[in-house]
C-alpha positions as CSV (number, residue, x, y, z in Angstrom):
1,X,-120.7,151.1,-12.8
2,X,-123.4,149.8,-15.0
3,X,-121.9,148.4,-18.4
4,X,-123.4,148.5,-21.8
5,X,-126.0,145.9,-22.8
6,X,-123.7,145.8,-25.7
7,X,-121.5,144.5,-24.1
8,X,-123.1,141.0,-23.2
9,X,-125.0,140.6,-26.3
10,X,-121.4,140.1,-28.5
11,X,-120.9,137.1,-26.8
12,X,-124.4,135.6,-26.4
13,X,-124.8,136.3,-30.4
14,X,-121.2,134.3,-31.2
15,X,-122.3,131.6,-28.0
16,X,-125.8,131.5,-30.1
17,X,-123.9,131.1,-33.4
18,X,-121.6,128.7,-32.8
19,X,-124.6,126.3,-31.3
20,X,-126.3,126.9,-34.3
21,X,-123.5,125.9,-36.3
22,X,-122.9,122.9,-34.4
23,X,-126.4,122.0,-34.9
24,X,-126.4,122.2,-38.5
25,X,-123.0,120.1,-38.9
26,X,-124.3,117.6,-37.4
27,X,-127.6,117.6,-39.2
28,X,-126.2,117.5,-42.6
29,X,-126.9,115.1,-45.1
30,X,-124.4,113.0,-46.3
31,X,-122.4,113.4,-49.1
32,X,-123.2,110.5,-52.2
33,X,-120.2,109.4,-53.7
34,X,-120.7,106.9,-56.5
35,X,-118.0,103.9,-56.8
36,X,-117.6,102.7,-60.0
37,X,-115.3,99.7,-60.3
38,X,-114.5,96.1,-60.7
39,X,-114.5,93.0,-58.9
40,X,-112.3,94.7,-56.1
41,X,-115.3,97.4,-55.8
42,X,-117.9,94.8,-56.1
43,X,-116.5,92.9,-53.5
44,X,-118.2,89.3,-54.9
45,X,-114.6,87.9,-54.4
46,X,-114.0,88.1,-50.3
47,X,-115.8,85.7,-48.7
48,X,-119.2,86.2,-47.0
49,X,-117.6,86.9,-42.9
50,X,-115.8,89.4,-44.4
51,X,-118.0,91.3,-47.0
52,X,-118.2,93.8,-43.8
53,X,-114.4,94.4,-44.7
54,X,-114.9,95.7,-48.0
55,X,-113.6,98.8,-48.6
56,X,-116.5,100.7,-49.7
57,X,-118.1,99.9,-46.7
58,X,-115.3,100.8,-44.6
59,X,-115.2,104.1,-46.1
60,X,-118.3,105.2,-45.4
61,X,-118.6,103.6,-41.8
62,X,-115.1,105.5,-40.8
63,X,-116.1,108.7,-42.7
64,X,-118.3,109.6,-39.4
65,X,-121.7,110.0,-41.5
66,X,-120.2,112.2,-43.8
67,X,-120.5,110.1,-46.6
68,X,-122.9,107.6,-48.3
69,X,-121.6,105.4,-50.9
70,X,-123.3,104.0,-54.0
71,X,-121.2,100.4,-55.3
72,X,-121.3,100.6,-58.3
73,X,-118.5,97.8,-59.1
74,X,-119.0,94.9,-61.1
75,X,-116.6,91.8,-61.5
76,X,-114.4,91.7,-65.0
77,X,-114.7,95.2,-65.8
78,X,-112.6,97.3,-67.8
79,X,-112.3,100.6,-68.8
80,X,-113.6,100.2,-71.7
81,X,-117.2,99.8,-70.1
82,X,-118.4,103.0,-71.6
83,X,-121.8,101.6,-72.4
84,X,-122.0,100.0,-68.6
85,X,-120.8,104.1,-67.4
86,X,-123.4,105.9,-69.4
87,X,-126.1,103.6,-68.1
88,X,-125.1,104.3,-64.5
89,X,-125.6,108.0,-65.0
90,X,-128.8,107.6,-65.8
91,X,-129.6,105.3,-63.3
92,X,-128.2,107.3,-60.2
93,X,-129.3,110.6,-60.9
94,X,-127.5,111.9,-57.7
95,X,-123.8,112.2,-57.5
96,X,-121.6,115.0,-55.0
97,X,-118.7,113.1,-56.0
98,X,-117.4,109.8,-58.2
99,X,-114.9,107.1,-57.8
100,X,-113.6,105.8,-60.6
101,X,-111.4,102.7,-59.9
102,X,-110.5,100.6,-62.9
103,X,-107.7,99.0,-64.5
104,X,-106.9,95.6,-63.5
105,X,-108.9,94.1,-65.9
106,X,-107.2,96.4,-68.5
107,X,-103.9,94.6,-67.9
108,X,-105.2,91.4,-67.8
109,X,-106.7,91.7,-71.1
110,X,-104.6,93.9,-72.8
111,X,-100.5,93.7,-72.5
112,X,-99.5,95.5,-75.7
113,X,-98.5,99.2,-76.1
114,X,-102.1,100.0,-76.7
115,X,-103.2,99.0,-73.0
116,X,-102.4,102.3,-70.8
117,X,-103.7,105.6,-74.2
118,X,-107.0,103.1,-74.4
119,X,-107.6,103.1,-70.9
120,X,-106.8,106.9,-70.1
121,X,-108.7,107.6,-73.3
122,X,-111.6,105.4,-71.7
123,X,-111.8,106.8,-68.6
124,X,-111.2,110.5,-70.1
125,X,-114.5,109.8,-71.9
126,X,-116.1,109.1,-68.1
127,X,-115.2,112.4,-66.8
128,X,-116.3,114.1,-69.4
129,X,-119.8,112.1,-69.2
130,X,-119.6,112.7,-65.9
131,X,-118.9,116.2,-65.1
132,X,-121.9,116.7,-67.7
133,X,-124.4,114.6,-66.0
134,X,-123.6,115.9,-62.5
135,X,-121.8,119.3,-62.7
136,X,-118.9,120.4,-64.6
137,X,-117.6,121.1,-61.0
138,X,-118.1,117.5,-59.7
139,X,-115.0,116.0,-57.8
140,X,-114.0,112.8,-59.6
141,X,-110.9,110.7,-57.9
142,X,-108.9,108.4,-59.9
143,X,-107.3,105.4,-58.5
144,X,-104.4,103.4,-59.5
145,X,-105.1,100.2,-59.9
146,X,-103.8,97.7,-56.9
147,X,-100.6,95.9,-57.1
148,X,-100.7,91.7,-58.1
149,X,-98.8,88.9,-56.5
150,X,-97.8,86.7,-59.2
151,X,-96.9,83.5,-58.1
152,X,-100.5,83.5,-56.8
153,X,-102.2,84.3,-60.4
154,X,-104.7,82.1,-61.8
155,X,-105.0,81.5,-65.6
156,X,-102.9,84.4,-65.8
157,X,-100.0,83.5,-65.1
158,X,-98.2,82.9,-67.6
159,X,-98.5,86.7,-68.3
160,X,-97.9,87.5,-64.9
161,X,-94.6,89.9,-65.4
162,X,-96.2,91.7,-68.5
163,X,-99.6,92.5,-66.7
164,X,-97.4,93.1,-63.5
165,X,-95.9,96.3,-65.4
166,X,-99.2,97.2,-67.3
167,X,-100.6,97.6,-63.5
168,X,-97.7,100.1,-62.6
169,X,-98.1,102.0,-65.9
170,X,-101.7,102.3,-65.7
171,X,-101.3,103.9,-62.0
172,X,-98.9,106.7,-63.9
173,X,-101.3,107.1,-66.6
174,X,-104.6,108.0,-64.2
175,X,-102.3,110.4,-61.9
176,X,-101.1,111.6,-65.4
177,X,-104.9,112.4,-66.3
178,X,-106.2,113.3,-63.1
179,X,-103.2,116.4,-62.8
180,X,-104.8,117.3,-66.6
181,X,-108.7,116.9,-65.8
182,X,-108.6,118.3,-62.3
183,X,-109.3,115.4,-60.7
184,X,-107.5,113.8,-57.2
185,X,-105.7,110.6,-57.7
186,X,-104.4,107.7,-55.6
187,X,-102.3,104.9,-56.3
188,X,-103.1,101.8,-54.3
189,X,-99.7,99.9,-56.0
190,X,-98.5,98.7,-53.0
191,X,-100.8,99.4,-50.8
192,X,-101.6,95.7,-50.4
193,X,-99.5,93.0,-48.8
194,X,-99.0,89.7,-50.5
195,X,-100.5,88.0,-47.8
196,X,-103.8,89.6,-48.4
197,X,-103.4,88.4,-52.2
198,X,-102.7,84.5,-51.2
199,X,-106.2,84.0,-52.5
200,X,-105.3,84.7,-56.6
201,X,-103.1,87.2,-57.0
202,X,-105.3,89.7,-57.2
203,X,-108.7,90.3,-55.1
204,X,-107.3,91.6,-51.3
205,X,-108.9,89.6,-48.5
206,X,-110.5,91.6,-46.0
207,X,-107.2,92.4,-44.2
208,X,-106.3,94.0,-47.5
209,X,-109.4,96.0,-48.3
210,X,-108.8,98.1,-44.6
211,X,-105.2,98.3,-46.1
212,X,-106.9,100.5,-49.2
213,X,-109.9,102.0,-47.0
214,X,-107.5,103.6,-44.8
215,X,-105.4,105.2,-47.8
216,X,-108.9,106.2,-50.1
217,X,-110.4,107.5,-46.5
218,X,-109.0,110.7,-46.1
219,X,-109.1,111.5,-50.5
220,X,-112.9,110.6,-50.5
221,X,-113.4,112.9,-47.9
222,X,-111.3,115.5,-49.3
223,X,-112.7,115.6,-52.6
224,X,-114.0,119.1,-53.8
225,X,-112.3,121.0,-50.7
């Protein structure tokens, strides 16, 4: 009995389609997602055999050529680094997504009440800059600034219990204001192991930074799905 040439073009078309599809995937360009940070983004603190490690670079070597990833971290930054913010959007004119990953200077300079509302209202401000540079739309992730080891601070120290429990309330106030702004949020409080802070109590070594590349991994890659 002779069948239907219907009947064998169905599955050539979906064999055909699915190629197709495959072909494209892997063509794709890959998403830019801009870093904007501290030292800890920066990286200028790890030493030069293990610059490799930072985790900015680890992200976008494990995401597969998924993503590309602009650092935009500087050392000593703050939240309050509107002026530096606004002069990066007009310097990268391309953004699919943004990393915003501040704080630890926040505590280091500021351990009064007014430490956490200027920093949420500070980094409010950069979403809202943001989202109208790139797209009210664009995928922003927040992240909770990294724990400290305190015997291991630097001139510090002295402080080292009051900015200790600045870092943990700054981490509640970003996944406070990421839940109201639409934006994902990670906390990397705890994430690092006090060995991996033996340096000064606050920059991870490079053992540390694959500790936070493989937690900010998976969010980066999940932002705006």
């Amino acid at each position: 009995m002779k069948l239907p040439f219907s009947r064998f073009l169905a599955p050539l078309s979906l064999a055909v389609g699915l190629l197709f599809g495959a072909g494209l995937a892997e063509g794709a360009e890959p998403r830019t997602v801009i870093a904007y940070g501290d030292s800890i983004t920066q990286g200028g603190a790890l030493s030069a055999e293990e610059k490799n490690r930072l985790w900015v670079t680890l992200v976008e070597a494990q995401s597969g050529g998924k993503l590309k990833l602009i650092n935009e971290g500087k050392g000593g930054r703050p939240t309050k680094s509107l002026p530096e913010f606004e002069a990066m959007l007009t310097r990268q004119t391309k953004a699919d997504a943004l990393i915003i990953a501040l704080g630890a200077n926040d505590a280091r300079l500021d351990i009064k009440e007014t430490c956490v509302p200027n920093a949420v209202a500070n980094v409010t401000k950069m979403i809202e800059l943001a989202r109208k540079a790139y797209g009210a739309k664009l995928p922003i992730l927040l992240v909770g600034p990294t724990n400290i080891r305190k015997d291991a601070l630097g001139p510090s120290k002295p402080i080292a219990k009051e900015r200790e429990a600045k870092v943990k309330e700054l981490g509640e106030g970003f996944e406070k204001l990421a839940k109201e702004q639409g934006c994902a949020f990670v906390n990397l409080y705890g994430v690092v192991s006090d060995a991996s802070l033996a340096k000064d109590g606050v920059h991870p070594d490079g053992a540390g930074n694959e500790a936070m590349a493989k937690v900010l991994l998976p969010a980066v890659e999940g932002l705006g799905s």
